[in-house]
MIKOLPA-975450 format. One line per 2 residues: their letters; for each residue x, y, z of N, C-alpha, C, CB. Coordinates in nm, 3 decimals, always signed. Glycine has a CB too. Layout:
N
A) X Y Z X Y Z X Y Z X Y Z; ...
// end
This chain:
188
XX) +13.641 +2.743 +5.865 +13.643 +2.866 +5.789 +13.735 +2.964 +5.859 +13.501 +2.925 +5.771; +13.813 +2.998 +5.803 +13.907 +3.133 +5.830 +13.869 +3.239 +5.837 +13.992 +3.161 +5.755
XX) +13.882 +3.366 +5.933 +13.883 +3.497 +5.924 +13.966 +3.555 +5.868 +13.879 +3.544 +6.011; +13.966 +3.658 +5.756 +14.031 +3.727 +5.726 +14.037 +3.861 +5.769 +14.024 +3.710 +5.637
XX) +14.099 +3.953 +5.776 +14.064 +4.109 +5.749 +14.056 +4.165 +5.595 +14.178 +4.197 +5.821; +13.956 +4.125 +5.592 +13.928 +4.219 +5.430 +13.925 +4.360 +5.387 +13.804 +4.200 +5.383
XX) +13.970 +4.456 +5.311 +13.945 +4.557 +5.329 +13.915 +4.593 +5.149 +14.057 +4.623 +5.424; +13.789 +4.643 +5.163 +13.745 +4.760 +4.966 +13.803 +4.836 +4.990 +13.584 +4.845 +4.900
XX) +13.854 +4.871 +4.861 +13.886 +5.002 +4.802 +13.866 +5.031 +4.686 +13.994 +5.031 +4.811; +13.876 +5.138 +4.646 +13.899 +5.148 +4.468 +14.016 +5.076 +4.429 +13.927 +5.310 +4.404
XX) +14.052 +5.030 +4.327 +14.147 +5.013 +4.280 +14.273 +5.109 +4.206 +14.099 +4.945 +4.227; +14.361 +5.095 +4.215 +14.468 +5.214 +4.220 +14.556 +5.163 +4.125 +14.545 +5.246 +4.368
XX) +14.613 +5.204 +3.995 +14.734 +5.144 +3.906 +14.829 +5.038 +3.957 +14.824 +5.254 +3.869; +14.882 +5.094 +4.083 +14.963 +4.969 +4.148 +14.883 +4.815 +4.154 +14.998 +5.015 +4.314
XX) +14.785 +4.798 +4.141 +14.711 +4.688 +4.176 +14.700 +4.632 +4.034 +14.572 +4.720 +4.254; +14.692 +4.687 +3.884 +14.686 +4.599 +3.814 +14.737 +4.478 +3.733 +14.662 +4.637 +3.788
XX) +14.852 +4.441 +3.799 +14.876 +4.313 +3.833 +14.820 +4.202 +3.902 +14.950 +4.321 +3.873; +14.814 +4.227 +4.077 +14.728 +4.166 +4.130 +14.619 +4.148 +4.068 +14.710 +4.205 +4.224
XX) +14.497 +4.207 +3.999 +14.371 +4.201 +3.968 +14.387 +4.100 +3.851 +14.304 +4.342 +3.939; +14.487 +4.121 +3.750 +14.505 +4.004 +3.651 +14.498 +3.889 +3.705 +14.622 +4.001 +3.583
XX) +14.617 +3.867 +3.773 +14.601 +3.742 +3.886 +14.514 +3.695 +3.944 +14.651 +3.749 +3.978; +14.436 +3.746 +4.010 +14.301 +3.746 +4.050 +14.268 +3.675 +3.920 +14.225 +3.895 +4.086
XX) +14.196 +3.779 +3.799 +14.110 +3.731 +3.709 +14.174 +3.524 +3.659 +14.120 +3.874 +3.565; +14.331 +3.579 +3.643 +14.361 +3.456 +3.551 +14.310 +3.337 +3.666 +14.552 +3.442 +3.493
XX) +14.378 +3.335 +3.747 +14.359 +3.235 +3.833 +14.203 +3.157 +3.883 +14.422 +3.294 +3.936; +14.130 +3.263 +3.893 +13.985 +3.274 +3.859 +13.935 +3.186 +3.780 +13.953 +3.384 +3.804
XX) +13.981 +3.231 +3.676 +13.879 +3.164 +3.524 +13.986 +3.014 +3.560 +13.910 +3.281 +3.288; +14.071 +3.033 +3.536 +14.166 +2.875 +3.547 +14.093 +2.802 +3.600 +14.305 +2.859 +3.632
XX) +14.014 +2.819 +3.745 +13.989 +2.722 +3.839 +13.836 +2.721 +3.859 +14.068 +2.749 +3.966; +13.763 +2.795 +3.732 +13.608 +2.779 +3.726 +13.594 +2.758 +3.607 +13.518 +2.887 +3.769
XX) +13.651 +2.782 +3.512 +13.558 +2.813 +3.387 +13.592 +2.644 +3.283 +13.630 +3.003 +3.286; +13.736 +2.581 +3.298 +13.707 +2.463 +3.259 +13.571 +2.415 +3.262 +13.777 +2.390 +3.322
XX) +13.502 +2.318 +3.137 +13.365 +2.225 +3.182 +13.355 +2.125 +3.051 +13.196 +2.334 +3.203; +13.334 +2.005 +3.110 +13.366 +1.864 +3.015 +13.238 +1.913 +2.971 +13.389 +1.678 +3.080
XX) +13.157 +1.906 +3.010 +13.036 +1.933 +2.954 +12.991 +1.996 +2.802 +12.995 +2.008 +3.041; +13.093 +2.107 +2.861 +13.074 +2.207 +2.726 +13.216 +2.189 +2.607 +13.070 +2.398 +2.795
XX) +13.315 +2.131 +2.646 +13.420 +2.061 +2.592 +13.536 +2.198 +2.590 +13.373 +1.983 +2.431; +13.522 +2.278 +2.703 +13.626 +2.347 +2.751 +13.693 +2.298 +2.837 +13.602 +2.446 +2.789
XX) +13.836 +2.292 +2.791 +13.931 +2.243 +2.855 +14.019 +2.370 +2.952 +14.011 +2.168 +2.743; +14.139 +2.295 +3.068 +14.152 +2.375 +3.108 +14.290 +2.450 +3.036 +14.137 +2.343 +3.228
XX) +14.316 +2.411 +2.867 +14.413 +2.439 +2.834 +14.358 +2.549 +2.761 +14.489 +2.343 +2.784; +14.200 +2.554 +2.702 +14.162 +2.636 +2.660 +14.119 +2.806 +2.719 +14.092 +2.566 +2.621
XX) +14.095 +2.778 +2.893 +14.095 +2.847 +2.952 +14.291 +2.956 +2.947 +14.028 +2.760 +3.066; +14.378 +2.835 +2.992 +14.475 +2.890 +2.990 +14.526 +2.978 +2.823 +14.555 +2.782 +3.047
XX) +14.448 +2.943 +2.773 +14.450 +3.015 +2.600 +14.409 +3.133 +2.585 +14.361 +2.952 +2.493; +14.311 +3.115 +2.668 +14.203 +3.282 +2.718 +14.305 +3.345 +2.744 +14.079 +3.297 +2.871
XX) +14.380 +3.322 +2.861 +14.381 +3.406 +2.981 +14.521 +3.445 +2.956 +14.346 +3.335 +3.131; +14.641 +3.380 +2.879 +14.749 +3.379 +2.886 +14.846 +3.472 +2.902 +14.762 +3.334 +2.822
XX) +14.754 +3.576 +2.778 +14.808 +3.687 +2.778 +14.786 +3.820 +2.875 +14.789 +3.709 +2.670; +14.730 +3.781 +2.954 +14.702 +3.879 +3.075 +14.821 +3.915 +3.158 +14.598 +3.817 +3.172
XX) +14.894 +3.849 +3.198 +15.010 +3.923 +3.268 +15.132 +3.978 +3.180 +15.070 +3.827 +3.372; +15.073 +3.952 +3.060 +15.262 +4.039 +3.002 +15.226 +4.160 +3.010 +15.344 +4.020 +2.814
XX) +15.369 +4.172 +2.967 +15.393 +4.335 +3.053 +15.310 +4.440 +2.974 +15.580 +4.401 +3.052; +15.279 +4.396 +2.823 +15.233 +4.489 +2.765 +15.096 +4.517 +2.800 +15.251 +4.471 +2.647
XX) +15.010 +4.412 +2.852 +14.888 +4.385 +2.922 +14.859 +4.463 +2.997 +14.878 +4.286 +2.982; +14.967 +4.398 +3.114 +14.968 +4.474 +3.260 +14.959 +4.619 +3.245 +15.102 +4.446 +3.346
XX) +15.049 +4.671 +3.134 +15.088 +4.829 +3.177 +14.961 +4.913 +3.079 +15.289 +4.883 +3.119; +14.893 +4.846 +3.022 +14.734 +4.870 +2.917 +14.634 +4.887 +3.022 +14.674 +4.715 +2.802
XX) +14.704 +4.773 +3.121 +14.560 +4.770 +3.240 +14.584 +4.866 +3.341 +14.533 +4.615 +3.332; +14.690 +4.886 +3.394 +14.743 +4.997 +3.435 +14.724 +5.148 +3.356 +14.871 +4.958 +3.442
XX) +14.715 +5.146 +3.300 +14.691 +5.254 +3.242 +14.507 +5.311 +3.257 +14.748 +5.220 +3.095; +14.426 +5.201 +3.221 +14.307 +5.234 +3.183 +14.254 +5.262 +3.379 +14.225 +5.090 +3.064
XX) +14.309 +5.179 +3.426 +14.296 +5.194 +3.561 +14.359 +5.321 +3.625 +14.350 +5.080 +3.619; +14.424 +5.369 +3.580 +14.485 +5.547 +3.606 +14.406 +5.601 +3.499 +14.681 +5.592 +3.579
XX) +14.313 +5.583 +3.440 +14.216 +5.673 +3.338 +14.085 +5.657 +3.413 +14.201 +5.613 +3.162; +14.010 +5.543 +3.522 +13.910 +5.559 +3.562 +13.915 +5.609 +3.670 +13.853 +5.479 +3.556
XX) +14.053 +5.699 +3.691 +13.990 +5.754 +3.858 +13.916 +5.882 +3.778 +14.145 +5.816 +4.019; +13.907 +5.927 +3.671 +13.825 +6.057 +3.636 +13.705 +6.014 +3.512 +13.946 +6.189 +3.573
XX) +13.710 +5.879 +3.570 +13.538 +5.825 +3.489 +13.467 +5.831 +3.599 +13.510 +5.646 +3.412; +13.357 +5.890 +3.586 +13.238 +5.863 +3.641 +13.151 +5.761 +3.622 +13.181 +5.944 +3.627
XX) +13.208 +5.691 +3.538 +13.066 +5.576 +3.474 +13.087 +5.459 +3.494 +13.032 +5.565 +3.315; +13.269 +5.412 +3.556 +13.314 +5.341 +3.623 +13.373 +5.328 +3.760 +13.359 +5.321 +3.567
XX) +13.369 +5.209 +3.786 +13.415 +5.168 +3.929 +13.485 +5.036 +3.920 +13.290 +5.156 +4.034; +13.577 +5.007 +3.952 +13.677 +4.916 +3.986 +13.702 +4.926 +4.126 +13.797 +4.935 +3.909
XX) +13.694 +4.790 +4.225 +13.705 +4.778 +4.354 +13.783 +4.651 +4.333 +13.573 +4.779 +4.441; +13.902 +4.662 +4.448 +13.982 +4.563 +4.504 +13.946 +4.525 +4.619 +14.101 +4.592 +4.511
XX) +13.928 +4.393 +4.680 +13.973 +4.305 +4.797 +14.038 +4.331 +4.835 +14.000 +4.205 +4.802; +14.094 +4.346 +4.969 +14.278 +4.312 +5.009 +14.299 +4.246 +5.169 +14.388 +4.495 +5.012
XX) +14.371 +4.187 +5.166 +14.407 +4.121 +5.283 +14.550 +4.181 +5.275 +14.387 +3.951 +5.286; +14.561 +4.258 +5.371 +14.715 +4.304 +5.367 +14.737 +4.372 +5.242 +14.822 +4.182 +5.377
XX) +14.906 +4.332 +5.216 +14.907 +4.393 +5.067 +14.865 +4.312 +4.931 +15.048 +4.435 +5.042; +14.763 +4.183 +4.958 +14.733 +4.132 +4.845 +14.651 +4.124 +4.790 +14.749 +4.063 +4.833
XX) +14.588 +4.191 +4.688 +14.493 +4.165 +4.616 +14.379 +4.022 +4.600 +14.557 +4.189 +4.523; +14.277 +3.997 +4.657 +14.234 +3.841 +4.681 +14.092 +3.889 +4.597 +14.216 +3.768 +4.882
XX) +14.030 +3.949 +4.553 +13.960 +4.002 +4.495 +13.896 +4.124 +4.371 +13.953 +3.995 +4.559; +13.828 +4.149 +4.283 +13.848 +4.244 +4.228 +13.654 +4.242 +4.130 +14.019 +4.226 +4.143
XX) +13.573 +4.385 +4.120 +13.486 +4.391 +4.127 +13.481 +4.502 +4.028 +13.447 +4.385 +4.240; +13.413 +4.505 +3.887 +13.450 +4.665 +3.809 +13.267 +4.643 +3.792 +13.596 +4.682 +3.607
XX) +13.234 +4.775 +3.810 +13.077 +4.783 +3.775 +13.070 +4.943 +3.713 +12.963 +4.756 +3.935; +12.942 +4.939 +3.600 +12.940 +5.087 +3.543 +12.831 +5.111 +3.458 +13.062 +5.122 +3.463
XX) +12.812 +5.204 +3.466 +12.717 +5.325 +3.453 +12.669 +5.353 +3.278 +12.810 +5.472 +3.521; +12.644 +5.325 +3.186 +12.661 +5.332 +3.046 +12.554 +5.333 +2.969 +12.732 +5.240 +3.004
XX) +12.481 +5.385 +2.905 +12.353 +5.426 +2.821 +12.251 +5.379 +2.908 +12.337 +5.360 +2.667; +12.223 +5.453 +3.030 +12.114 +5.474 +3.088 +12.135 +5.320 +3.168 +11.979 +5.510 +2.981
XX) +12.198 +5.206 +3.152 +12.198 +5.079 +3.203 +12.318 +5.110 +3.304 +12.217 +4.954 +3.089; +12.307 +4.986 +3.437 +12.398 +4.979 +3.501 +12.459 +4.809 +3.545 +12.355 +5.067 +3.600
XX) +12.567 +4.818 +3.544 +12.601 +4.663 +3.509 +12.698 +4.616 +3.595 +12.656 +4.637 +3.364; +12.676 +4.559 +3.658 +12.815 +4.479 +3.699 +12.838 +4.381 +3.666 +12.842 +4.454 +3.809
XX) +13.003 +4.395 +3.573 +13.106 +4.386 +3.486 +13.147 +4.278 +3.535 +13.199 +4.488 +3.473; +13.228 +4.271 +3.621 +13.311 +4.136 +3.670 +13.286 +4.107 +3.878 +13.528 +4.182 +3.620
XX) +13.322 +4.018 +3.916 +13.333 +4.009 +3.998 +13.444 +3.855 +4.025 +13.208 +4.036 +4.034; +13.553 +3.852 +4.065 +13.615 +3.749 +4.068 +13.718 +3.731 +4.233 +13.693 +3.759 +3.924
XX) +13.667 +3.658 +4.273 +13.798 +3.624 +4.400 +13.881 +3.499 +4.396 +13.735 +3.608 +4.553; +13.951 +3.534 +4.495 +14.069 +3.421 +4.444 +14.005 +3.296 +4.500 +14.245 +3.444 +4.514
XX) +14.020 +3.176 +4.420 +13.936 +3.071 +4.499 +13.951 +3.017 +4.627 +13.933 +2.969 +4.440; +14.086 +3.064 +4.687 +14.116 +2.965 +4.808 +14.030 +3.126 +4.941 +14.371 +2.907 +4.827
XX) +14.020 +3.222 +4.878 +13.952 +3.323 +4.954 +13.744 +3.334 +4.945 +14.036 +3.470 +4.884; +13.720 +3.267 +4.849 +13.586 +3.242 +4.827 +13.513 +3.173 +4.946 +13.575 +3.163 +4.707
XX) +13.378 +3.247 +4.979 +13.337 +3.176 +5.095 +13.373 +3.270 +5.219 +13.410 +3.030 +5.101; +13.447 +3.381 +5.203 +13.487 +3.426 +5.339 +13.465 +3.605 +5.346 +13.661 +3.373 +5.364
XX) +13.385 +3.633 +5.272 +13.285 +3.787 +5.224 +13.319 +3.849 +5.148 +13.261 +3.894 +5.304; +13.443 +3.828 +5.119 +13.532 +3.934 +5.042 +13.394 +3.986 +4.907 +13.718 +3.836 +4.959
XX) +13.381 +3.847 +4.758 +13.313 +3.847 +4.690 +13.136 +3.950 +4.767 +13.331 +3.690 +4.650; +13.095 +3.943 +4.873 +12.972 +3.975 +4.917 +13.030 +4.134 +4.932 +12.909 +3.882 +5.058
XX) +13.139 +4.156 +4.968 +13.132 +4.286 +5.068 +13.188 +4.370 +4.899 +13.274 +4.290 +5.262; +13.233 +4.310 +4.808 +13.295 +4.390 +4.678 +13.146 +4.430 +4.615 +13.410 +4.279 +4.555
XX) +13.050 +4.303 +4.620 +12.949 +4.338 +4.512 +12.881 +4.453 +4.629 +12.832 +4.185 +4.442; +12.853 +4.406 +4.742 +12.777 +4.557 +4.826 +12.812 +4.696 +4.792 +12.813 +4.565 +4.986
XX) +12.947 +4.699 +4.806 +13.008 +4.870 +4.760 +12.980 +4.855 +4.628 +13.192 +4.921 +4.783; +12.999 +4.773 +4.554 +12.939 +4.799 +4.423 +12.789 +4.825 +4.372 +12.974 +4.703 +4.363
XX) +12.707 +4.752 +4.435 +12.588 +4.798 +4.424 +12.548 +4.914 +4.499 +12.515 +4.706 +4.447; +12.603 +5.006 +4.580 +12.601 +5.087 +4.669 +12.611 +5.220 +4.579 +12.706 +5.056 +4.775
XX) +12.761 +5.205 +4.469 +12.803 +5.301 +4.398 +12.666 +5.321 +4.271 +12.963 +5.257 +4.344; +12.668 +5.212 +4.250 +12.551 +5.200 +4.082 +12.462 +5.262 +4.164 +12.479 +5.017 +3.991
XX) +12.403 +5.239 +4.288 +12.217 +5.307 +4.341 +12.135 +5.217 +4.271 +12.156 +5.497 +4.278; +12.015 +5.253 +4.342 +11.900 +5.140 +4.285 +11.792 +5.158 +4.213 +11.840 +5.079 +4.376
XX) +11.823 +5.292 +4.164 +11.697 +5.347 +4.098 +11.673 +5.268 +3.936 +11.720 +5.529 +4.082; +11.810 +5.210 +3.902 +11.770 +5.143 +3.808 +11.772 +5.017 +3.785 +11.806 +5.180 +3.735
XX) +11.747 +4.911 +3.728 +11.744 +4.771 +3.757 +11.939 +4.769 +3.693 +11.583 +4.659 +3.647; +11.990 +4.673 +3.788 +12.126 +4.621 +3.753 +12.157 +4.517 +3.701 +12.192 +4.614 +3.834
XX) +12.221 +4.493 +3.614 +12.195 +4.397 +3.499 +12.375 +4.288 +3.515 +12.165 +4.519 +3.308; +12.362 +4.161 +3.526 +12.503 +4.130 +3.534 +12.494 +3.995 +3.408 +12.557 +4.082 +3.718
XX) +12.583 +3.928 +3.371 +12.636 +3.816 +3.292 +12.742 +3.709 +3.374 +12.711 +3.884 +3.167; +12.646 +3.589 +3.374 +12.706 +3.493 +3.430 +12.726 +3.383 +3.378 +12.664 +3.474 +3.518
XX) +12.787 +3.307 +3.375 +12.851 +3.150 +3.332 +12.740 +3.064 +3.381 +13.013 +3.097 +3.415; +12.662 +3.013 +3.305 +12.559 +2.890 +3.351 +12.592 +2.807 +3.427 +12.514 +2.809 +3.263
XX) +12.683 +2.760 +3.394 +12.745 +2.654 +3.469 +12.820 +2.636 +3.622 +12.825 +2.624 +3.390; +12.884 +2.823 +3.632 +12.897 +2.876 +3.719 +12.799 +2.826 +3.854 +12.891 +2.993 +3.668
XX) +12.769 +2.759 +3.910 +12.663 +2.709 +3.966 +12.682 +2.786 +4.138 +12.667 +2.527 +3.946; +12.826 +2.795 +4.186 +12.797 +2.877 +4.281 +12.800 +3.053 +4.256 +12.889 +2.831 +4.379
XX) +12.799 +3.126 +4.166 +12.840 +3.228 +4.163 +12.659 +3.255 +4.100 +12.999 +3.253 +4.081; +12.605 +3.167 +4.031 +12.443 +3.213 +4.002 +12.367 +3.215 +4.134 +12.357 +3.100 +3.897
XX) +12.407 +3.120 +4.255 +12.313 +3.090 +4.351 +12.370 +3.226 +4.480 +12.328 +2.896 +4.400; +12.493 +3.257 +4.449 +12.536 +3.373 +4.471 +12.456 +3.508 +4.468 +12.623 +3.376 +4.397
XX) +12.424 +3.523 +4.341 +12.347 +3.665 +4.300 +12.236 +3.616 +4.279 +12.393 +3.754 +4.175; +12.193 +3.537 +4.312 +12.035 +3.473 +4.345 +11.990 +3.553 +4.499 +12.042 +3.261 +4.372
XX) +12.082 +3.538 +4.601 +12.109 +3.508 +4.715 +12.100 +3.686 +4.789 +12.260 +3.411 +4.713; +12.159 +3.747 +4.653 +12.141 +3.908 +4.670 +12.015 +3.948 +4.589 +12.279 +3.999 +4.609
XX) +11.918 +3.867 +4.557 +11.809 +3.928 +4.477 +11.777 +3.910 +4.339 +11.821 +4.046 +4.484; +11.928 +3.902 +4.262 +11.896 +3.901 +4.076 +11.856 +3.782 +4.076 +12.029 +3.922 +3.948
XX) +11.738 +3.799 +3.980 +11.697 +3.694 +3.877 +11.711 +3.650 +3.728 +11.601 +3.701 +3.881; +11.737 +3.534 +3.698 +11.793 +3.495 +3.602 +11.645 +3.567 +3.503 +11.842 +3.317 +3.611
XX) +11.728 +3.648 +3.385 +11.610 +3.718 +3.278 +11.609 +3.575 +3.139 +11.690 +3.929 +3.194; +11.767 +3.577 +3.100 +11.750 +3.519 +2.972 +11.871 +3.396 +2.993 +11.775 +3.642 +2.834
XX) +11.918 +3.359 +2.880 +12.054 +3.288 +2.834 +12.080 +3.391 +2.718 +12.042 +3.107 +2.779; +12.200 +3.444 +2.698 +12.247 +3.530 +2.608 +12.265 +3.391 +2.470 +12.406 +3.627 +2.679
XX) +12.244 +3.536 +2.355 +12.273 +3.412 +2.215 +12.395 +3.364 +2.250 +12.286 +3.472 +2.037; +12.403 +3.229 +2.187 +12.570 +3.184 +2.172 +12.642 +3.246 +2.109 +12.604 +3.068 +2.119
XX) +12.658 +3.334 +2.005 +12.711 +3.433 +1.942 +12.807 +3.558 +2.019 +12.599 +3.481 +1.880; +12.731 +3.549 +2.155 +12.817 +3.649 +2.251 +12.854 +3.596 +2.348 +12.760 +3.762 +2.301
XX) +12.877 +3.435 +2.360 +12.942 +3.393 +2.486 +12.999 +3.241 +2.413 +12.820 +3.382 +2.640; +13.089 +3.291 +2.334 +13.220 +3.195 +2.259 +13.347 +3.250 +2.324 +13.238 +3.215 +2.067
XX) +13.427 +3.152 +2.360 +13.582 +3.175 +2.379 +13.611 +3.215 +2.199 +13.682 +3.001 +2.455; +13.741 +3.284 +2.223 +13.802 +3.316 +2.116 +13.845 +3.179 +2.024 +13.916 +3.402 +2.161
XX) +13.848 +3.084 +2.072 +13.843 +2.952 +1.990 +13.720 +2.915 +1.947 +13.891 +2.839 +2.061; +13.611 +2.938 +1.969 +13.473 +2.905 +1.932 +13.418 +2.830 +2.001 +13.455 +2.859 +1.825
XX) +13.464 +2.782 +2.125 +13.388 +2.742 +2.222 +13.298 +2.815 +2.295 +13.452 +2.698 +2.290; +13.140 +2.725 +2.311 +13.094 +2.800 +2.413 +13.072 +2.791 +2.519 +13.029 +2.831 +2.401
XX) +13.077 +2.965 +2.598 +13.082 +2.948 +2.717 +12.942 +3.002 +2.768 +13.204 +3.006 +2.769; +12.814 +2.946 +2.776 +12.735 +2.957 +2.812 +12.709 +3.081 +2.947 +12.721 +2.840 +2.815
XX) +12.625 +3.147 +2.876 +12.602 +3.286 +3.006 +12.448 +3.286 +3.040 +12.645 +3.478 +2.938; +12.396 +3.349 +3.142 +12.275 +3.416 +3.185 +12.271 +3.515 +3.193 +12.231 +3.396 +3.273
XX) +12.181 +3.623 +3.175 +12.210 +3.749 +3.253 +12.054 +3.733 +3.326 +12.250 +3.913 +3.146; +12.134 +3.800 +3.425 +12.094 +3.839 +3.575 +12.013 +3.968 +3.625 +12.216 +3.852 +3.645
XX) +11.893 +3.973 +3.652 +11.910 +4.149 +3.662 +11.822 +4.143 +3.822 +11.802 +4.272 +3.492; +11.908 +4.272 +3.864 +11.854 +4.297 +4.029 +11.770 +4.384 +4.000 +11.956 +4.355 +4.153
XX) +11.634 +4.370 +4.012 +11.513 +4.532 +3.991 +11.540 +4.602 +4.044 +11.371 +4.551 +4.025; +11.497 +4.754 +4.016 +11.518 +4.899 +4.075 +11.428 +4.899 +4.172 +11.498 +5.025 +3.981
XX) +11.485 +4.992 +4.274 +11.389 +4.959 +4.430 +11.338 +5.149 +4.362 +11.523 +4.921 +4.671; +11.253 +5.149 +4.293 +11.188 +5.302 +4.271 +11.135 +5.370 +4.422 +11.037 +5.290 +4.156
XX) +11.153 +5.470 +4.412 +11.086 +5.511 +4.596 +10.976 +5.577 +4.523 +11.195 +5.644 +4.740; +10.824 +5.559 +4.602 +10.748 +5.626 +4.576 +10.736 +5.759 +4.622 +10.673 +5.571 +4.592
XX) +10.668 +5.845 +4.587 +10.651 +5.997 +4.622 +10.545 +5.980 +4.722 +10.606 +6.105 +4.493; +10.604 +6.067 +4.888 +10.509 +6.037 +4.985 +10.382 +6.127 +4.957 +10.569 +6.058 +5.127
XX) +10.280 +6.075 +5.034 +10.162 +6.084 +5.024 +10.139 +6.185 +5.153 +10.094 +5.946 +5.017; +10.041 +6.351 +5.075 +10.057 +6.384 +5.201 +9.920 +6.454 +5.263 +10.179 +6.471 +5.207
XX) +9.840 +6.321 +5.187 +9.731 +6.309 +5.305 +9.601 +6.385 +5.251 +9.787 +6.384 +5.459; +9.594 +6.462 +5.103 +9.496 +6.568 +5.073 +9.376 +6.496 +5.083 +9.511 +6.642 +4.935
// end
């Protein structure tokens, strides 16, 4: 196992490229499954359109619109100047969710993924239960957020976890309970 120097941050417009990359490369090299009769051409069908430019500069954009959201958070990985990670979690009708979490696979295994979801769960707080969506099949990324506490609640309908071709991509959601603090006791 390799050491890296990892370093979080928010994510900053310049980065939304890297983070595509991240994502595409990601799904490329997990989300194929014979099982479910996703191929990895279908993945590349997903994902394709993520780096054109018109993409990039959409994602760039929304990413120079959440430095003055409060209800979001986007965190980058970085080893140097490269993006090896990327983590968006947020705040939205009383629920708190984390959104994505994806590292690059040849960097998996070495904290990056642990130390993104920490600042992320750090930002959300724990007063309310945190709710995430995962790939069933995903088998290290469930035993992952097992590993930080969430427990598997449901399997989402198939209706909300189809590729845009109509394949499905089987999900769980996940939820970490709220650590409520009780009101101290003072003794009457």
């Amino acid at each position: 196992m390799t050491s890296y120097d990892i370093k979080i941050r928010r994510a900053v417009p310049s980065d939304a490229a890297g983070i595509r990359e991240v994502q595409t490369l990601t799904w490329r090299a997990t989300y194929p499954n014979v099982e479910y009769g996703i191929t990895y051409a279908d993945i590349v069908a997903a994902t394709n359109w993520w780096d054109q430019p018109d993409a990039i500069q959409e994602f760039t954009d929304r990413i120079a619109n959440e430095k003055h959201d409060s209800t979001t958070i986007r965190l980058v990985a970085t080893i140097g100047y490269k993006v090896v990670g990327h983590c968006e979690a947020r705040k939205q009708d009383g629920k708190h969710k984390l959104r994505a979490l994806y590292v690059l696979p040849e960097y998996q295994g070495q904290g990056a993924g642990y130390a993104l979801t920490a600042e992320a769960l750090k930002w959300l707080g724990r007063d309310d239960d945190i709710v995430l969506n995962v790939v069933t099949y995903n088998t290290n990324a469930v035993s992952f957020y097992k590993r930080l506490g969430f427990k598997i609640t449901s399997q989402l309908p198939e209706s909300e976890t189809r590729l845009s071709n109509g394949k499905l991509r089987p999900e769980y959601e996940m939820v970490l309970s709220a650590e409520k603090t009780q009101p101290k006791s003072f003794g009457y």
